[in-house]
Each structure stands twice: as C-alpha cells, then as structure tokens.
C-alpha positions as CSV (number, residue, x, y, z in Angstrom):
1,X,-120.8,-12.2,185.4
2,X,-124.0,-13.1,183.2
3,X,-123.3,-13.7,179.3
4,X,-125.4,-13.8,176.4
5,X,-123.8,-15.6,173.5
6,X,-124.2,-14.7,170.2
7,X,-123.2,-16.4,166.5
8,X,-125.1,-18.2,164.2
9,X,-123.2,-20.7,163.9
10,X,-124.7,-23.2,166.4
11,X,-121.5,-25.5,167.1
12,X,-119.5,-22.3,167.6
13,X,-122.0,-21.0,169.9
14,X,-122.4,-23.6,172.4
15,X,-118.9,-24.4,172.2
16,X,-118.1,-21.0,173.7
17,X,-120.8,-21.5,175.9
18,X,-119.7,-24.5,177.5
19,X,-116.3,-23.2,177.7
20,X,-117.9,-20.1,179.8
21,X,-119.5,-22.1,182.2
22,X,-116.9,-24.0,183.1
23,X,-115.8,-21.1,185.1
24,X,-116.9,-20.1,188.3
25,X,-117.3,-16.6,187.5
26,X,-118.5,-17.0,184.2
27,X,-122.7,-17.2,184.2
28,X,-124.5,-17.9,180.6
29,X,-127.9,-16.5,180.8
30,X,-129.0,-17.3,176.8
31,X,-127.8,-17.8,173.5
32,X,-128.7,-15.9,170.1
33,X,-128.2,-16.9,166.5
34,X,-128.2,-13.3,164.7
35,X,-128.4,-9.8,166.3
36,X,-132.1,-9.0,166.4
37,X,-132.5,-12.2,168.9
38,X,-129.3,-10.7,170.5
39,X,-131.0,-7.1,170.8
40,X,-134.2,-8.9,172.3
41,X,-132.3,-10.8,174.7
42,X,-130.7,-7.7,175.9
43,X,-133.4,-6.3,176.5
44,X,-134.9,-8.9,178.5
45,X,-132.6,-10.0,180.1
46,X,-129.6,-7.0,180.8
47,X,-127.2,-9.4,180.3
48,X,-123.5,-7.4,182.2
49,X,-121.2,-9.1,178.8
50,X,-122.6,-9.7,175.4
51,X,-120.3,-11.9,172.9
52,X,-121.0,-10.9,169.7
53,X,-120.0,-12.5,166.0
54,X,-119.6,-9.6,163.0
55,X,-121.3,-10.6,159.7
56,X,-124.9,-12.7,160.6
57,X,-127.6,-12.5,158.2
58,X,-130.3,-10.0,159.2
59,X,-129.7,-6.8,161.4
60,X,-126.3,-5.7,161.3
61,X,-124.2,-6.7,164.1
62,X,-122.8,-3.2,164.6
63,X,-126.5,-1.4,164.3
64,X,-127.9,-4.0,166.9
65,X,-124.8,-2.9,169.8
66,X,-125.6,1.1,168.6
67,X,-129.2,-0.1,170.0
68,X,-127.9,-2.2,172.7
69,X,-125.3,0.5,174.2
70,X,-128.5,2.9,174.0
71,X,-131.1,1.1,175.3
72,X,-128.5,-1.0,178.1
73,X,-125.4,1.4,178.6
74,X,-124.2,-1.0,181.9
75,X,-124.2,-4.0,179.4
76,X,-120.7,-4.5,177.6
77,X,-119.8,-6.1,174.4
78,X,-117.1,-7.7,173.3
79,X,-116.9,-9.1,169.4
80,X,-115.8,-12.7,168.9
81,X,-114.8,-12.7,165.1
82,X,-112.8,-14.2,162.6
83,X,-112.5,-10.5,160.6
84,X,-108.2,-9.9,161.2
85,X,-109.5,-6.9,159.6
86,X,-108.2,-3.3,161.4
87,X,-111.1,-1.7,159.6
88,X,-113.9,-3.9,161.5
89,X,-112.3,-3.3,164.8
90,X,-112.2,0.6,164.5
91,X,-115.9,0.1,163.3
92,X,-116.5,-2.1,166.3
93,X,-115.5,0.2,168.6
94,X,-117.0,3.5,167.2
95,X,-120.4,1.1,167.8
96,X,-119.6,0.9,171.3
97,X,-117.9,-2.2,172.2
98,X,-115.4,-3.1,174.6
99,X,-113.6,-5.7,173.3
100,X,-112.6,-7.3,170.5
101,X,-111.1,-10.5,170.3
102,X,-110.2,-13.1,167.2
103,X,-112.1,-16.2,167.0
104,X,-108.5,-18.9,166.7
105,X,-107.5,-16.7,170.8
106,X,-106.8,-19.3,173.0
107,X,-109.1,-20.2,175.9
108,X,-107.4,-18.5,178.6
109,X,-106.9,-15.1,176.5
110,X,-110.4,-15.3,175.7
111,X,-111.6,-15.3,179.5
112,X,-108.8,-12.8,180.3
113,X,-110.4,-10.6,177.7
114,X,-113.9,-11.1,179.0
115,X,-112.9,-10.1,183.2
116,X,-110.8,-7.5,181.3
117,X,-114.1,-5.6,180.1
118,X,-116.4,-6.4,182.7
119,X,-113.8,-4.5,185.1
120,X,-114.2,-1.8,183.1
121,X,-111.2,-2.0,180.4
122,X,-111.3,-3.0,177.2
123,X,-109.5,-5.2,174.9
124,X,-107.9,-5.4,171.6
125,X,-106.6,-8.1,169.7
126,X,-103.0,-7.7,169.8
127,X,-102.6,-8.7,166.3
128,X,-105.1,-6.7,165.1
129,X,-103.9,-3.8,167.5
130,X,-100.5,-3.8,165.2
131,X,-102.6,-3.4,162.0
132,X,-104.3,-0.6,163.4
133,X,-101.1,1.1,164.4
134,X,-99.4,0.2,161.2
135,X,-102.1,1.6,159.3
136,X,-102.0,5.0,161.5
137,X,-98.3,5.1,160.6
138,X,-98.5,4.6,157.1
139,X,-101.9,7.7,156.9
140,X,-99.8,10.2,158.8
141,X,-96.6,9.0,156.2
142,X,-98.7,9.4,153.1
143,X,-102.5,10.8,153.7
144,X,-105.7,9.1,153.9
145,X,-106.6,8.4,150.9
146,X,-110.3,6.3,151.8
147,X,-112.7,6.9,154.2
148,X,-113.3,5.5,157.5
149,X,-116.4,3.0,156.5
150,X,-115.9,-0.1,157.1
151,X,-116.9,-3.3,154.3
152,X,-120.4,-4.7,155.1
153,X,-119.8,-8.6,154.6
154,X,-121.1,-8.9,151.4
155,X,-119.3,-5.9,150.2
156,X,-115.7,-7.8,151.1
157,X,-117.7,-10.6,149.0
158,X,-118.0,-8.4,145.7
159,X,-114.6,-6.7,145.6
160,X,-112.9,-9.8,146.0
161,X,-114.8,-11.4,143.0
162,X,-114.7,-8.0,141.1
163,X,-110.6,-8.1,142.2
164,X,-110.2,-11.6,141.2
165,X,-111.3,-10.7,137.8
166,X,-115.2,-11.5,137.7
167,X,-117.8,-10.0,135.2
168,X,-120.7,-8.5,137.3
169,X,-123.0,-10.7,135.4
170,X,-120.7,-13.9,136.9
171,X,-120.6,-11.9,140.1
172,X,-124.2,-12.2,140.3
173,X,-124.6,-15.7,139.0
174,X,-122.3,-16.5,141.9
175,X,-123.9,-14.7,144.8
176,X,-127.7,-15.3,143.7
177,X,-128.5,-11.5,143.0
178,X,-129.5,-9.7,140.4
179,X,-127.2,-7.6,138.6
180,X,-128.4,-4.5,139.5
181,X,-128.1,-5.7,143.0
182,X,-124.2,-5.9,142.2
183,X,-123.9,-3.0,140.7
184,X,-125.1,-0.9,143.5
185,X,-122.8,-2.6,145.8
186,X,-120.2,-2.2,143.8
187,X,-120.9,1.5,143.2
188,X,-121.4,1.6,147.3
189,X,-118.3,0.0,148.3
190,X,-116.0,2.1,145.7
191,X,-117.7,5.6,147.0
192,X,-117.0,4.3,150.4
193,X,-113.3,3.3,150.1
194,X,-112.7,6.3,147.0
195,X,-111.5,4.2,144.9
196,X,-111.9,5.3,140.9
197,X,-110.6,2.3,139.3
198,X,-109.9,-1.3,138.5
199,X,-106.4,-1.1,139.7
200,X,-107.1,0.8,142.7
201,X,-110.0,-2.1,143.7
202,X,-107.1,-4.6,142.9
203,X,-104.2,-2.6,145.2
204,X,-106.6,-1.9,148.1
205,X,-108.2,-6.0,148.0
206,X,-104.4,-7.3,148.1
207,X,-103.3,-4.8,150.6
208,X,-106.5,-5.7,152.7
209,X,-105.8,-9.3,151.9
210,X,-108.9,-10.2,150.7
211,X,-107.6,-11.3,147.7
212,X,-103.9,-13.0,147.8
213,X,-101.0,-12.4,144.9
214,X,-100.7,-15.1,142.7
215,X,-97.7,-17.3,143.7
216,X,-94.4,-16.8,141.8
217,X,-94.0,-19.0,138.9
C-alpha cells in the first residue's frame, strides 16, 4: 500500500517512514511537513493511506483531510498524534478519517492499524476509545453541557495559561501576540466550550487535563 507521511517534525517523520518501509507491504511514496504540502501531495500523487499529525502550523490538519476526502475519496487517513484527547478524535473522524492512533502505540499496533484501514475498517485508539465512551456515559448521566467543537492548538494553549492563573497581558507576552489577539481566542474558545466563568474554564482544563491539580501538601 502506498503512504504519504505527514508531521513537521522531521526526526518523527522519517522515523515512521523508515519503520514503514521496512515492511513488505508498506510503500512510502513522499513525505510532508504541514498539511498544505500534505493536500498537494495527495493530489499528485493519490496516495491509498495518508498519516497525518494534528496541530502543524499553517492549514489546519482537519480542513486539509475535509479537502483531501473530497478531492481523493479512495485515499484514507489515519491521524498519528500525541492529543489523548477524546474531543480531537471525535473531530478527526467527523473530518473523514479512518484511524486514529497515539503517537507512544507500539510498532506492531501501529502497522496493525494501518492494514486495518486500508482493508476498509477503521481504528481507534483503545485508550482514547474509553474516554470517548466514558464521556458518552457521563452526557447521557448529566446533559451536555458544551458543544461538540473541538480546541484548535493554540486554543488548548490559552485556557491552560488563562487556567493556570495568567493575566491576558502575560498570556500574550508569553505566546508572542497581541492582546487583542488573546482576547478573541479567549472569547472563541469559551463560546465554543459554553463556559461563562473562571471556575468553569478551571473545572473543564482539569477535567480535560490540560492543566493538572496541584499536588497535596
């Protein structure tokens, strides 16, 4: 099966390349380093698996596979992410991919996942899988209470500084950005999750864990 590669981190990249073509079956045709490169490739190149990092600079990974399911519907994608994060898998799939499978997966779970899709299945992270269920549990116990929308990258960035206790003025120092700029992610990411308050931004960063509790004294 021919695979294009994606992640901009290049060490990462052609690590998992290597790994790939060290099975028979396995055929890299290119590598990307952020989504737009990913989208042109696919287009080239129709490409049957594309593995695909969450979170590079530029296009948004999950906009790019909207295009690439659209413009290549035979070519499947399977994320390759660190994000343990039921939210980005839900997102991942309503953009059209197959599979999605954590970064720290061993070798063999990795290819299993990868012959798993381009048979036709798909694949979930088992760990994130329980999330997902647990979180289903807990809606139908108590009500959704946030919508559906998933964090961009930089979003997870602000609440966890704004959670940690962080001016937007510091927030802003720390990220590069203007204030403004904050502000209106800050505004965006509260609309998104319906959140109305300090507290509730605290509760939902802990319970995401994108923040941890402080250790017991």
């Amino acid at each position: 099966m021919r695979c294009l590669v994606v992640d901009d981190h290049v060490l990462l990249r052609q690590g998992v390349s290597r790994l790939l073509q060290g099975e028979q079956d396995f055929e890299v045709v290119a590598e990307a380093g952020d989504a737009s490169e990913a989208l042109a490739k696919v287009r080239e190149l129709r490409p049957d698996i594309v593995l695909m990092d969450i979170g590079m600079s530029g296009l948004s990974s999950f906009d790019a596979v909207r295009m690439m399911k659209k413009e290549a519907p035979a070519t499947k994608i399977v994320f390759l992410t660190m994000y343990e994060d039921e939210d980005y898998m839900m997102e991942c799939f309503r953009a059209g991919a197959s599979g999605y499978v954590l970064k720290d997966t061993p070798v063999p779970e990795l290819f299993g996942a990868v012959r798993e899709v381009y048979h036709g299945g798909n694949y979930f992270s088992a760990r994130v899988l329980g999330k997902v269920v647990e979180e289903l549990r807990l809606n139908g116990r108590e009500g959704r209470t946030k919508s559906d929308s998933v964090l961009t990258p930089r979003e997870r960035e602000v609440i966890k500084l704004l959670a940690e206790g962080n001016s937007v003025k510091k927030i802003a120092d720390i990220l590069g950005l203007s204030a403004k700029t904050v502000e209106a992610h800050k505004f965006n990411l509260m609309r998104k999750l319906d959140i109305h308050n300090k507290a509730q931004l605290v509760t939902y960063a802990i319970r995401k864990k994108i923040v941890s509790l402080p250790a017991s004294a």
